[in-house]
Structure formats: structure tokens, C-alpha cells
C-alpha positions as a Markdown table, in Angstrom:
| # | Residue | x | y | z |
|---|---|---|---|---|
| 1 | Unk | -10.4 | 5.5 | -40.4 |
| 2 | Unk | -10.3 | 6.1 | -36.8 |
| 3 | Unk | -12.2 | 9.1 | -35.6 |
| 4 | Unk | -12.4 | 11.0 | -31.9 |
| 5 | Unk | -16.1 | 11.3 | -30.8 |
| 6 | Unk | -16.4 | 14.8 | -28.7 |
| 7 | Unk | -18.2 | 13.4 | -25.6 |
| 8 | Unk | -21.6 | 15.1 | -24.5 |
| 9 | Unk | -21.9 | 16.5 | -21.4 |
| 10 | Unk | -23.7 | 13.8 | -19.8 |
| 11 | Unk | -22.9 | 10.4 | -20.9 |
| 12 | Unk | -22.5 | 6.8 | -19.6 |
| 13 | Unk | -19.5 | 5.1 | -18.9 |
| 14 | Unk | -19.1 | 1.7 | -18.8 |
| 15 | Unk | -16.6 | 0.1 | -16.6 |
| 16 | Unk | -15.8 | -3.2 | -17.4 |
| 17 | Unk | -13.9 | -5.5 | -14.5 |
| 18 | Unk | -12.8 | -8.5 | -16.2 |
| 19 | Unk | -10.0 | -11.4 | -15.2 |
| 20 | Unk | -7.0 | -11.0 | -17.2 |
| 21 | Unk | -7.1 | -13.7 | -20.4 |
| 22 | Unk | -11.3 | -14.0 | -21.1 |
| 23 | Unk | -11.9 | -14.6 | -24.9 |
| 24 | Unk | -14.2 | -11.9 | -26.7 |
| 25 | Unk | -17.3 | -13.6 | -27.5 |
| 26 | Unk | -19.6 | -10.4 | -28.1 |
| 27 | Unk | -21.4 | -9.5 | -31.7 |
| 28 | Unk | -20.0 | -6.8 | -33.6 |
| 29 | Unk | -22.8 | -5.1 | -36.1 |
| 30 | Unk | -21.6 | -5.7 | -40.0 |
| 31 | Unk | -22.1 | -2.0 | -40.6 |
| 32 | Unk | -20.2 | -0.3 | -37.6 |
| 33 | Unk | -16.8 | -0.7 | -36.8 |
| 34 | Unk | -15.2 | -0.5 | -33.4 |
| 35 | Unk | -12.2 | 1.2 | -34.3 |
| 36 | Unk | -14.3 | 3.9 | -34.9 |
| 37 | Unk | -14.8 | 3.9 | -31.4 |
| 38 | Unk | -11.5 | 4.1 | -30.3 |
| 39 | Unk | -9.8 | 7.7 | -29.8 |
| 40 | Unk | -6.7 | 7.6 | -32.4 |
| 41 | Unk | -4.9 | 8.7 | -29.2 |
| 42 | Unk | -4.9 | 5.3 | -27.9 |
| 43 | Unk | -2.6 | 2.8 | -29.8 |
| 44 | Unk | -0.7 | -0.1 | -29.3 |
| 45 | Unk | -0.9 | -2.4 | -26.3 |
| 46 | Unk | -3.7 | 0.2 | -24.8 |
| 47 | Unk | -5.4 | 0.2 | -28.1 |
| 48 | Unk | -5.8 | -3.7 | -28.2 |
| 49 | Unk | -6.6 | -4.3 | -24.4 |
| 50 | Unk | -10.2 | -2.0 | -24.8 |
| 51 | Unk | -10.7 | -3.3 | -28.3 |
| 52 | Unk | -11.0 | -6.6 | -27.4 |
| 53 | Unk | -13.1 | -6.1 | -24.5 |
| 54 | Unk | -15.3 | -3.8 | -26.2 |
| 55 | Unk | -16.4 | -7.1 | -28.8 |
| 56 | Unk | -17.6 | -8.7 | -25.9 |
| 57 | Unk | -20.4 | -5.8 | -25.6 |
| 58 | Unk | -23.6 | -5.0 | -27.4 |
| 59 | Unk | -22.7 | -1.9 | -29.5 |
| 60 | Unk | -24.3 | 0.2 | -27.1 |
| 61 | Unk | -21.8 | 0.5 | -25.1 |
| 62 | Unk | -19.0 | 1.2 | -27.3 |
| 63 | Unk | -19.6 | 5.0 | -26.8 |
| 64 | Unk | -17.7 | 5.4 | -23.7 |
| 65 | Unk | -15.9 | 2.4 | -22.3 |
| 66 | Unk | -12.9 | 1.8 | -19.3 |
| 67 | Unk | -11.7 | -1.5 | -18.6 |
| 68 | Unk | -9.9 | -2.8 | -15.8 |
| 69 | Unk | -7.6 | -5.8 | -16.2 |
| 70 | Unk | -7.6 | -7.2 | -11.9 |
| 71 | Unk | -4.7 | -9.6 | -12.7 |
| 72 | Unk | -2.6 | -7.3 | -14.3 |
| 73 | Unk | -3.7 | -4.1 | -12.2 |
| 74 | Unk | -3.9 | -2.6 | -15.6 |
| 75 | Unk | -6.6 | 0.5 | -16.8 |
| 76 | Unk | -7.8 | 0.7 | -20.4 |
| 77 | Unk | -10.1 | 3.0 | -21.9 |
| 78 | Unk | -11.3 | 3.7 | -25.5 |
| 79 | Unk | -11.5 | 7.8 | -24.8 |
| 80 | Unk | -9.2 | 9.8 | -23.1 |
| 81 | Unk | -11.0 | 12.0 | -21.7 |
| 82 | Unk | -11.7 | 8.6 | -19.2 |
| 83 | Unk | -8.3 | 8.0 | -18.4 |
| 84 | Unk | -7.7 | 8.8 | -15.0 |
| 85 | Unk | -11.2 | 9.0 | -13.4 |
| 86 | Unk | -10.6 | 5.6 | -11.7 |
| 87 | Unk | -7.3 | 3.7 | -9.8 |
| 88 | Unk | -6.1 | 1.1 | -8.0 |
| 89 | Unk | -5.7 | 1.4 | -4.3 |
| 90 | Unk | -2.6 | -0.5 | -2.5 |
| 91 | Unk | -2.8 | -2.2 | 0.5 |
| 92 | Unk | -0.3 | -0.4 | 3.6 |
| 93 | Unk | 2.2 | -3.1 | 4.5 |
| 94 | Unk | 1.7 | -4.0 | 8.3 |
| 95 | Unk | -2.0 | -3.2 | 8.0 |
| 96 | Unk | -5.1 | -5.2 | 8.1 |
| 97 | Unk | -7.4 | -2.9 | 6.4 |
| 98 | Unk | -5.6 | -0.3 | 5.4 |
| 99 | Unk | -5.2 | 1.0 | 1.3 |
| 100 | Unk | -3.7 | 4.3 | 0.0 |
| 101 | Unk | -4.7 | 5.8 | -3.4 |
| 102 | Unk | -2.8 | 6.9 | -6.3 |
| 103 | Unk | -4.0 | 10.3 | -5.0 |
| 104 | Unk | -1.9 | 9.2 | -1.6 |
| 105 | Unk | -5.2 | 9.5 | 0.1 |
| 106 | Unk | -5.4 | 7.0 | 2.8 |
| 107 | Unk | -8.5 | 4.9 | 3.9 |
| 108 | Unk | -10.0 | 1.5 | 6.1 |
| 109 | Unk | -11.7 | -1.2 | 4.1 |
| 110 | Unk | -14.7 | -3.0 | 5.1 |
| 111 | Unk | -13.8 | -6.3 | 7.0 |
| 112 | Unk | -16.5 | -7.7 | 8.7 |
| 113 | Unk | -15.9 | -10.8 | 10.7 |
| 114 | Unk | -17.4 | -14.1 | 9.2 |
| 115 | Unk | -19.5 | -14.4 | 12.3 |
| 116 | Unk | -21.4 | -11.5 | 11.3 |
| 117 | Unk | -21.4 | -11.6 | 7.3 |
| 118 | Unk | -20.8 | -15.4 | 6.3 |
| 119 | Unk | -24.0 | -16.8 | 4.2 |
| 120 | Unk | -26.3 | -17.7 | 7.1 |
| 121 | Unk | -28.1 | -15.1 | 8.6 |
| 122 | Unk | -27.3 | -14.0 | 11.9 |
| 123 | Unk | -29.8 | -12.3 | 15.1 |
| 124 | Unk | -29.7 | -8.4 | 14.7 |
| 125 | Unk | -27.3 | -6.6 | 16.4 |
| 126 | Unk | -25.5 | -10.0 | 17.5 |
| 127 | Unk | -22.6 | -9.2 | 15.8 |
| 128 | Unk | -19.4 | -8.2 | 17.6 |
| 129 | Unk | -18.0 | -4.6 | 16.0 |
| 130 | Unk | -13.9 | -4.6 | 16.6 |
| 131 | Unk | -11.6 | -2.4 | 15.3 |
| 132 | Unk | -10.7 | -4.6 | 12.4 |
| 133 | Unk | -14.3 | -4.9 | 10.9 |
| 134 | Unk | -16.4 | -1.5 | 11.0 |
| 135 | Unk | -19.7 | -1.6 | 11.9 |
| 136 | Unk | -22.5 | -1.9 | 9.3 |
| 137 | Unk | -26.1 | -2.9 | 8.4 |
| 138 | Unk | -26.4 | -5.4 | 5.9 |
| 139 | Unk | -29.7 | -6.6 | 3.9 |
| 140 | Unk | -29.7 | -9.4 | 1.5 |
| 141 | Unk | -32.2 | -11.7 | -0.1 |
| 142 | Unk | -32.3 | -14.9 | 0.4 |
| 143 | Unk | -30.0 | -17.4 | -2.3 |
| 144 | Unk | -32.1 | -17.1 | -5.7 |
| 145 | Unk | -34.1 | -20.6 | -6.9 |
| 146 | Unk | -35.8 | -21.0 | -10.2 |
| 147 | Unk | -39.0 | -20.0 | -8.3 |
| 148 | Unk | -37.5 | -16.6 | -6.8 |
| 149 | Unk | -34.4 | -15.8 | -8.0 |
| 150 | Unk | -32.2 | -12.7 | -8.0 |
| 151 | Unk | -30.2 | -10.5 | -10.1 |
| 152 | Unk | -31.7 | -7.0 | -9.7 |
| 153 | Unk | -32.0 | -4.6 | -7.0 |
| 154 | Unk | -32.2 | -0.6 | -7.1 |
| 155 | Unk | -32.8 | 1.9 | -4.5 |
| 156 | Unk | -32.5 | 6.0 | -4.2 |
| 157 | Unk | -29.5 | 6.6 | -1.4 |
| 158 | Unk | -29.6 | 10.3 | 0.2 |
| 159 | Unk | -26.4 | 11.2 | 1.3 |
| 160 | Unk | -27.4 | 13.7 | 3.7 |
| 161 | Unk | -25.3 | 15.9 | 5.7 |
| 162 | Unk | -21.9 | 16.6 | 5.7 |
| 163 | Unk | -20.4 | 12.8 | 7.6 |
| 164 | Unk | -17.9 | 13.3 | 10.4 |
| 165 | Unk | -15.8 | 9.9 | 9.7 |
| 166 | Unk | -13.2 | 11.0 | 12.8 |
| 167 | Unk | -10.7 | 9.0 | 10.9 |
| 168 | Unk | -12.9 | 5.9 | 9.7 |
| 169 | Unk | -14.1 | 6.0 | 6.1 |
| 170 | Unk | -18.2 | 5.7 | 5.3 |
| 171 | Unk | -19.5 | 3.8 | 2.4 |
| 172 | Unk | -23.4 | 3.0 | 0.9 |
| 173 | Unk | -23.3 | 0.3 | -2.0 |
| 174 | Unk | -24.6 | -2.5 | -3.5 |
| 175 | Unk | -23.3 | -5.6 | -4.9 |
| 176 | Unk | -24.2 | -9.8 | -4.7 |
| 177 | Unk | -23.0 | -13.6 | -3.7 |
| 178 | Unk | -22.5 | -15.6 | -6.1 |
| 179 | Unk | -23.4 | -19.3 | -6.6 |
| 180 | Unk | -19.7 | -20.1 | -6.0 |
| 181 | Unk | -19.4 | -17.5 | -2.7 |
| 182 | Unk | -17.8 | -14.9 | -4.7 |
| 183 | Unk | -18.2 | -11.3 | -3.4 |
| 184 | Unk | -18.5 | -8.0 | -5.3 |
| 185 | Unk | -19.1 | -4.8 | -3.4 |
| 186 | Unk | -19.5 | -1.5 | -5.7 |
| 187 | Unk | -21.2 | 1.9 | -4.8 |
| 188 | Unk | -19.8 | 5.0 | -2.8 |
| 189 | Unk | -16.9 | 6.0 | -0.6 |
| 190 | Unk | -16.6 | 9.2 | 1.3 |
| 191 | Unk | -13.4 | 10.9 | 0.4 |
| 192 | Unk | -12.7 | 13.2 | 3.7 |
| 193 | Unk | -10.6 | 15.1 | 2.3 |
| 194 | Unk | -12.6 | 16.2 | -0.6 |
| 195 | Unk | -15.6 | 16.2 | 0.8 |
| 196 | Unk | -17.4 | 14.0 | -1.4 |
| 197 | Unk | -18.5 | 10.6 | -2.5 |
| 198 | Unk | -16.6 | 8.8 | -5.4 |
| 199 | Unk | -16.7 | 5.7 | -7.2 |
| 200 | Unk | -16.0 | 2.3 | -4.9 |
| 201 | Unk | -15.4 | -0.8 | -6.5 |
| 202 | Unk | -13.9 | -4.0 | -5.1 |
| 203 | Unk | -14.5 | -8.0 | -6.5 |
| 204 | Unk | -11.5 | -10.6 | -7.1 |
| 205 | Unk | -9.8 | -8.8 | -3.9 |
| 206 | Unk | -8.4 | -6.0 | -6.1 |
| 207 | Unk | -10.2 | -2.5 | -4.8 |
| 208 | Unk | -10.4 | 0.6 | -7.1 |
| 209 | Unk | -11.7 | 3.8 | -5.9 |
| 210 | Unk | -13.0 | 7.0 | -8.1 |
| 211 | Unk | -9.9 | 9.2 | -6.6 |
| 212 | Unk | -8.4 | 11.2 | -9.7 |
| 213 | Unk | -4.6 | 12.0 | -9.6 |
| 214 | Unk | -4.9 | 15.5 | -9.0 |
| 215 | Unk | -4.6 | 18.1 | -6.4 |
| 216 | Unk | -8.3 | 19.3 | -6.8 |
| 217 | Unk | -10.3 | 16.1 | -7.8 |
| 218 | Unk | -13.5 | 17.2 | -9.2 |
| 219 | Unk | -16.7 | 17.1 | -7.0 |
| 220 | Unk | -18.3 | 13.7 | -7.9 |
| 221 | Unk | -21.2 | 12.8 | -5.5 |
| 222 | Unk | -21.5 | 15.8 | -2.5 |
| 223 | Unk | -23.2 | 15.4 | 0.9 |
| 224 | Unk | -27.0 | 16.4 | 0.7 |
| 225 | Unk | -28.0 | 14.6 | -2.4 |
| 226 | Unk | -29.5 | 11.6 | -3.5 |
| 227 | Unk | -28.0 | 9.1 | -6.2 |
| 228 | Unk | -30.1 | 6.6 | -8.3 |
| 229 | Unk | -28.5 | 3.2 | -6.9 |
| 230 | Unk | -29.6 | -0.2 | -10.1 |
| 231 | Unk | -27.6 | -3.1 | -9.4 |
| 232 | Unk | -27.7 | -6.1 | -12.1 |
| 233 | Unk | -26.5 | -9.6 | -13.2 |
| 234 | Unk | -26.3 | -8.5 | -16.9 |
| 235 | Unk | -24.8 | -12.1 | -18.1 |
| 236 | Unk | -23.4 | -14.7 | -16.5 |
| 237 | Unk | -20.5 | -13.9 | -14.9 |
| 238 | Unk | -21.3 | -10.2 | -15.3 |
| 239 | Unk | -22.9 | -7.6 | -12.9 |
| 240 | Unk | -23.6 | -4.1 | -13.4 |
| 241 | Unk | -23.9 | -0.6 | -11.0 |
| 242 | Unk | -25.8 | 2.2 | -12.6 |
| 243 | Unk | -25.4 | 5.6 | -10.3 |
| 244 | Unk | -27.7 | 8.0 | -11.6 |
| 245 | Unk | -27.5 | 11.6 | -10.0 |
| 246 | Unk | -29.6 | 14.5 | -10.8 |
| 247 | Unk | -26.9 | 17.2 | -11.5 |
| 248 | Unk | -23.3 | 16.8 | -11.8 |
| 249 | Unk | -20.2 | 18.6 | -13.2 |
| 250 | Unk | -19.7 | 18.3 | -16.2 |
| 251 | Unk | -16.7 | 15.9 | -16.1 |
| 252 | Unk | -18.0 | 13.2 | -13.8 |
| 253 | Unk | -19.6 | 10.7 | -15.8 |
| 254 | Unk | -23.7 | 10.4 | -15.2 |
| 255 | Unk | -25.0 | 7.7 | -14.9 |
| 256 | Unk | -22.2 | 6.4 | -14.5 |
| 257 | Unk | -22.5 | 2.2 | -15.5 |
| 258 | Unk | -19.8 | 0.1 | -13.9 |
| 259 | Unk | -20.0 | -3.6 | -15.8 |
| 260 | Unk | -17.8 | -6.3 | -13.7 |
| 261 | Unk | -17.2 | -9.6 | -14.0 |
| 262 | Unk | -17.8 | -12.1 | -10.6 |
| 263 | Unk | -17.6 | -15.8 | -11.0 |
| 264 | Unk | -20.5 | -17.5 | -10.7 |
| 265 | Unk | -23.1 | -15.0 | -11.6 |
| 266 | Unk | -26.0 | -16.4 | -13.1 |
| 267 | Unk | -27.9 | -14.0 | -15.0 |
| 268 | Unk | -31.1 | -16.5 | -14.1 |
| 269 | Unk | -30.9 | -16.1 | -10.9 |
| 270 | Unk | -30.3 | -18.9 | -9.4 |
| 271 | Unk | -27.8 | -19.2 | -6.7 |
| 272 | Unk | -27.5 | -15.4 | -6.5 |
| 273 | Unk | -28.0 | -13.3 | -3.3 |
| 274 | Unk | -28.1 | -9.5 | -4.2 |
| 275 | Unk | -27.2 | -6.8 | -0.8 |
| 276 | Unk | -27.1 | -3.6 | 0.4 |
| 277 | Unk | -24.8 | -2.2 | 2.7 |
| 278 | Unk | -24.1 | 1.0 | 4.8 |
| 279 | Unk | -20.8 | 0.6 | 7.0 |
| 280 | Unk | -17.9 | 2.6 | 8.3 |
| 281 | Unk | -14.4 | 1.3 | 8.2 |
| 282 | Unk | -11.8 | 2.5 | 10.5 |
| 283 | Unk | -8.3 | 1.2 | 11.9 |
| 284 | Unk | -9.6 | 2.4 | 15.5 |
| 285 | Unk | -13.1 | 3.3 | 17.4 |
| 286 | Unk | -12.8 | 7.1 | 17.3 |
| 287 | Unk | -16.5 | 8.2 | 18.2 |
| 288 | Unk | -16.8 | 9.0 | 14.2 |
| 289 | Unk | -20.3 | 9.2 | 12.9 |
| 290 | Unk | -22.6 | 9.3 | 9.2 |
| 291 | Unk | -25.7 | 8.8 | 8.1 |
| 292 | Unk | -27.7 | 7.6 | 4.5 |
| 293 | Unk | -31.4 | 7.2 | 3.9 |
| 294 | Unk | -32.4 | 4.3 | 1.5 |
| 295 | Unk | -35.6 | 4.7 | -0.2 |
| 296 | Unk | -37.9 | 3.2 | -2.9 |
| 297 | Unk | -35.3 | -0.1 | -2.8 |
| 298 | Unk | -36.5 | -2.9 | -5.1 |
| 299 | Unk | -35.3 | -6.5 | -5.7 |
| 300 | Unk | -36.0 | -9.5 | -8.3 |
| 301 | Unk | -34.4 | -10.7 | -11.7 |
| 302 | Unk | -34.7 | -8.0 | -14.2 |
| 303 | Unk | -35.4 | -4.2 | -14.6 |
| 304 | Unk | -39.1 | -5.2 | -15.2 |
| 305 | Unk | -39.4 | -8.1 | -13.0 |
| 306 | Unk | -38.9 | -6.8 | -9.2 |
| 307 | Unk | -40.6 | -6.3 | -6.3 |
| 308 | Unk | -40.8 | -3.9 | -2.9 |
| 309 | Unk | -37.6 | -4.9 | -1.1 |
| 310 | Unk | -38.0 | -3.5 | 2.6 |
| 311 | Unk | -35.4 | -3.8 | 5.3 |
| 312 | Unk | -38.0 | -6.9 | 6.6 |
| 313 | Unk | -39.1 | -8.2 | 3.6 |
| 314 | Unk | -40.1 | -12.3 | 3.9 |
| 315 | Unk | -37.6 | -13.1 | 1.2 |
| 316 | Unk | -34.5 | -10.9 | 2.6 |
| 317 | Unk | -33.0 | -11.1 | 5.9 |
| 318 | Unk | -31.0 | -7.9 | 7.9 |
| 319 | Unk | -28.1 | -8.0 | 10.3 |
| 320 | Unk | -26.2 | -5.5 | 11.6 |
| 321 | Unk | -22.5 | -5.6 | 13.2 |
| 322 | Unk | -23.0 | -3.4 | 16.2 |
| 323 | Unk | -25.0 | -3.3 | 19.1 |
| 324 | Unk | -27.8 | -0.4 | 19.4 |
| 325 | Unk | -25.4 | 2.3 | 20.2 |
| 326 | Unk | -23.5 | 1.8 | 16.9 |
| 327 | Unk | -25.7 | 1.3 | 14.1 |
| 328 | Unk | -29.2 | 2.6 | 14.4 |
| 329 | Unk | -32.1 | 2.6 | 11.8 |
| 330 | Unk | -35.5 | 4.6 | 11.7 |
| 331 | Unk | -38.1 | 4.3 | 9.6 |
| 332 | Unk | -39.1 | 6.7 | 7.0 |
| 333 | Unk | -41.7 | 6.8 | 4.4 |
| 334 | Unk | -40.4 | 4.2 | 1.4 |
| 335 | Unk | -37.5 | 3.0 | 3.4 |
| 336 | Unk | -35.2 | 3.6 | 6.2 |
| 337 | Unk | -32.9 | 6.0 | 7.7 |
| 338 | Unk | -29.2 | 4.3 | 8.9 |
| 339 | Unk | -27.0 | 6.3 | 11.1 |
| 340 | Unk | -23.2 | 4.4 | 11.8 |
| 341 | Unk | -20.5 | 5.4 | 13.9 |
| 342 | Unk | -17.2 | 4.0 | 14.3 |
């Protein structure tokens, strides 16, 4: 029999981004049964879509569960109370770099020239900041061997005051290279027009933000607080974002665990270069301005085997797309203040 679970006030949700057509493969325990974790809300077509998925998973993660189908731009869930709390964003015809949200919230995507972010490190500050890219500091371990490889990195983000975009659109996340040069960026985007910081997620060129179709979104992650930032290559093929945030409302998922799939992620380590970015998008240079603080940022293969992972660590390497007067760092105790204007 299928039953609705009332969902606690704080609980995880797992996002899983997943190409259209990958065969289950995950365990399913003899004395649970997934149905049960399905809302009887949710039939047909929706009903199989998260079903499936949710075999690939360790039962863990059955409790709360979206899905996102890239190839089909398609959102599943197994609870609705989820639906809605993610969407796709469309790119504006006759843009570069521009995408609008179901919302009909407007914004500029990162798109750093390959001068600047391509696999070999550059000189700081060499890189050349046009309209079309945003300025942004990047840093990034060196490609993982069997000797130091990568699949792990965490750090706290301050959000800090109130940002004063002027029309470009600030982001702070995480994310990794692949083996096969496949990116994945996922962490936070400042909504201006809420005021706050929602879900960012972008891999296989399909870009989902945390924008809710609703006249008064909720407040998700607001200026002057600090998030829990734990990236990880949970399986091959598979990374995973965990935002933890001391104090949220109660409809705003926390922590909130994004699982994605990215080809060629090896969850040994090999052949994986893990990043962390602060950058401001914008279609024009409009004097625009925000600032993050990383802090206690750590790197290495697993949740217990990392190490310190400073801006000048000898196994990472920092660039930044600006000159001096457009992305500037300080350091502060455990980590460093970045302040970007666009």
C-alpha cells in the first residue's frame, strides 16, 4: 500500500541530475519497499520517472527525492511538497548569456573565456574580463592521480551584506572537471529581486535555478549568513552538493543534498579536478559590486580523507579574470575574503 510520509521540518533533499535513459542499477532492501516512498499523489508517467531513479540509491535517500531528467527538461519528485522548489531556466534568443526563469526572473550566466578557465593554469589577474564572461576568482586542485587524487572539497561561504549586482547577477559555488573535460558548477545565485540566495545548478549545458513559481518565493539563503558548502564524487559518474545553513524557514529544504550526474567522474579520484568559484555575470560593465568570505575550505577524496585547501595551497592553483580593480581578495583568519564587481 502506498503511504504519504508528513515531512519534518528540517530534512534533506536529494536532487538527482541524471541523462535521460540510464538503467537503475541500485539495491533495494528485501524488507522496505519504494512505493512506500512515493506520495500516492504521484502516478503514472511521474510516478515511474522517480521510481526508477530512486533504485539507483541506497535507501537513505528515498525519504525525500527530486529528479531532473536534462534531456527531456523534465522534473520528478517522489513528495509533493518538492514539486516546484526547483526549474529550468531558458536561454533569451539573441543573447549570449542571457536565461529567464519560470518565475520570468531574468539573469547573466557565467562565461568565462577559455583563455582564462581552460585546464591549464593561467598568471593571476591575466585574464581579460569582457562583458560576455564576468569577472571571477577561481581555485582548483590540480588533476587527481592515484597518489593525490580528488573528489571532496567543503568550505563555510559567508554571504555577507546585502550585494549591489547593478544589473549583473553574483554567484559562490562549487563543482569539478572531469576526466573527460566535463564541467559541473552547483552552489548559489543571488536573486535581486528577492533578495536572496537560491539553488544554482548547471552540468550537460542545461541550467536550473532554486526560483519557485510564485509571486513571494520563500527566503532561501539571505545576505549576512553563512552556508555549510561539501562537494563530493559519490560514484562514478555522480557528484554531490550538500548546503547546510544554520536556520531556515521551514519550507526550504536543509541541508539541502543535490546528487548529479557528470561523465567521467571517478569516484577514485583520478582524473578529477574539484573548484571553487566566486564570479559575477552581467550582459554589460555597470560598476555593480558583492562580496563572500570562504573559510575553513578543505580538499581530498572523501569526507574523512581531506586536507587544508588554501587559496595557495601546493596542490591547487588560483586565477582570477580581472585585473586588481575588479576582483580583489584579503586575507582572513581560515580563508579569504573576495570582493567582485562587474
Amino acid at each position: 500500500m502506498n503511504r504519504t510520509l508528513a515531512l519534518p521540518a528540517v530534512f534533506a533533499l536529494t536532487v538527482l541530475l541524471a541523462a535521460c535513459g540510464q538503467t537503475p542499477t541500485g539495491p533495494e532492501s528485501a524488507s522496505l519497499n519504494v512505493d512506500d516512498y512515493i506520495d500516492a499523489q504521484i502516478q503514472g508517467a511521474e510516478r515511474a520517472g522517480i521510481r526508477a531513479h530512486m533504485l539507483t540509491l541506497p535507501v537513505e535517500d528515498w525519504q525525500a527525492i527530486t529528479y531532473i531528467d536534462f534531456e527531456n527538461k523534465h522534473i520528478y519528485t517522489n513528495r509533493v511538497a518538492l514539486q516546484g522548489l526547483l526549474s529550468f531556466a531558458e536561454s533569451v534568443l539573441g543573447t549570449s548569456n542571457l536565461y529567464t526563469t519560470k518565475s520570468g526572473r531574468q539573469f547573466a550566466l557565467p562565461r568565462p573565456d577559455v583563455s582564462a578557465w581552460g585546464l591549464q593554469p593561467q598568471a593571476q589577474g591575466a585574464g581579460s574580463c569582457t562583458a560576455t564572461t564576468g569577472p571571477c576568482r577561481r581555485v582548483r586542485t590540480a588533476i587527481g592521480t592515484s597518489s593525490m587524487p580528488y573528489g571532496y572539497g567543503a568550505a563555510t561561504v559567508s554571504l555577507l551584506a546585502t550585494p549591489v549586482p547593478a544589473g549583473g547577477t553574483p554567484y559562490a559555488y562549487m563543482g569539478a572537471t572531469s576526466s573527460t573535460g566535463k564541467e559541473s558548477d552547483v552552489g548559489l545565485q543571488y536573486n535581486t529581486g528577492a533578495g536572496d540566495w537560491g539553488a544554482y545548478i548547471r552540468s550537460n549545458n542545461v541550467t536550473v535555478t532554486g526560483d519557485v513559481n510564485n509571486p513571494q518565493p520563500p527566503r532561501r539563503y539571505n545576505p549576512g549568513t553563512s552556508t555549510n558548502f561539501e562537494y563530493l564524487v559519490s560514484n562514478d559518474g555522480f557528484g554531490r552538493l550538500r548546503i547546510n545553513k544554520a536556520s531556515t524557514s521551514a519550507n526550504v529544504p536543509n541541508p539541502f543534498s543535490i546528487d548529479f550526474s557528470q561523465p567521467g567522474l571517478r569516484k577514485d579520484g583520478v582524473g578529477n579536478i574539484v573548484k571553487r568559484i566566486t564570479s559575477i555575470a552581467s550582459p554589460t560593465t555597470t560598476g555593480g559590486s558583492f562580496a563572500v568570505q570562504w573559510t575553513s575550505m578543505r580538499v581530498g577524496l572523501t569526507t574523512a580523507t581531506n586536507h587544508s585547501w588554501g587559496s595557495f595551497a601546493s596542490d591547487s592553483s588560483t586565477d582570477n579574470c580581472s585585473t586588481s580593480s575588479r576582483v580583489t581578495y584579503t586575507n582572513v583568519t581560515g580563508g579569504e575574503k573576495v570582493t567582485v564587481q562587474n
